[in-house]
C-alpha positions as CSV (number, residue, x, y, z in Angstrom):
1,X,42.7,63.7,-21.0
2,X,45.9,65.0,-19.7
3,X,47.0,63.3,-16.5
4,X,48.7,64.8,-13.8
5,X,50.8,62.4,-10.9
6,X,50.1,64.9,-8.1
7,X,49.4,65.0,-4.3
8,X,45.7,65.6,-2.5
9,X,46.1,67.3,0.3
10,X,44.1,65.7,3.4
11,X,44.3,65.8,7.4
12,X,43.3,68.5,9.7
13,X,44.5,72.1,10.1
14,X,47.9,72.1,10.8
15,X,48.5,68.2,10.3
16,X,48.9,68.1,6.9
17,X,48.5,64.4,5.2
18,X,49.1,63.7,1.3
19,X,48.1,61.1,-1.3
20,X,49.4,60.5,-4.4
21,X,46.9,60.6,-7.2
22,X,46.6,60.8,-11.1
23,X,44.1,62.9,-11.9
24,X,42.9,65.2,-14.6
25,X,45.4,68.0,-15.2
26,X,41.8,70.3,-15.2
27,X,40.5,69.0,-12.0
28,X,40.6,70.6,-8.4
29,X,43.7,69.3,-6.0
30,X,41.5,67.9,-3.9
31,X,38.5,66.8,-6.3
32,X,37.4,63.5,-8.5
33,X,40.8,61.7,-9.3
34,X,41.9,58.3,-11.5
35,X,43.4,56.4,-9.1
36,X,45.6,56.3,-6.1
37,X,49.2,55.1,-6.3
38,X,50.1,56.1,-2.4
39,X,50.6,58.6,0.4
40,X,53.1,61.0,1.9
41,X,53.1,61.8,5.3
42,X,55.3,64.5,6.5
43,X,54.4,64.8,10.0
44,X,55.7,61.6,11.1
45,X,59.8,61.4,11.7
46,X,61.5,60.6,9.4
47,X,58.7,61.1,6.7
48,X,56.8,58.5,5.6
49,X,56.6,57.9,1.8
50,X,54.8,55.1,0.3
51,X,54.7,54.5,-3.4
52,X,52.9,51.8,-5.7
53,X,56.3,51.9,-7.8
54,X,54.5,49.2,-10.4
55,X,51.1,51.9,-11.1
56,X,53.4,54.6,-10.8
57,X,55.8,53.6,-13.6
58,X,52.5,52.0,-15.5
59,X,50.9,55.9,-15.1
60,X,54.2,57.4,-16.3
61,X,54.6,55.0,-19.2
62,X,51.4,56.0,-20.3
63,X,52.2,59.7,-20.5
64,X,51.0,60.9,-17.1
65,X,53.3,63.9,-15.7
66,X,54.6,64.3,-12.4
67,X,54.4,67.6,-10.4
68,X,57.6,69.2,-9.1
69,X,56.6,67.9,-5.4
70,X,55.9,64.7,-6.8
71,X,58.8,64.4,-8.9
72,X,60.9,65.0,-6.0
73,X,59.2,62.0,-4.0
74,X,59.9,59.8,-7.0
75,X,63.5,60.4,-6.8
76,X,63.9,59.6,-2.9
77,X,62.1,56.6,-3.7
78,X,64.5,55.8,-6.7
79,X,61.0,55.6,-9.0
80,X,62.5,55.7,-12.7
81,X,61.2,58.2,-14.8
């Protein structure tokens, strides 16, 4: 299984809302994922980011790969990599 750190889009039309999810690099954005490590909300100001940084590292030590978007959030967050 290749996994993927990447975000789930959720929210209505319009009001977009994120999580952040590992997931199977073959499944759907919004289908079955692994786990949950947090959320990213853009609509609020200033945006709110929130980030398990101890299952995030744990995912990335254990070969999971971020998405550009994601990888981005990681580095606001100062999440090694």
């Amino acid at each position: 299984m290749a996994a993927r750190i990447r975000l789930s889009r959720k929210g209505s039309k319009k009001n977009a809302f994120y999580r952040i999810v590992v997931a199977d690099s073959r499944s759907p954005r919004d289908g079955r994922f692994v786990e949950s490590i947090g959320y990213y909300n853009p609509m609020s100001e200033p945006s709110e980011i929130v980030i398990n940084e101890e299952k995030a590292v744990s995912w990335l030590k254990m070969g999971a790969l971020p998405t550009n978007s994601v990888k981005r959030l990681f580095e606001i967050k100062k999440i090694g990599m």
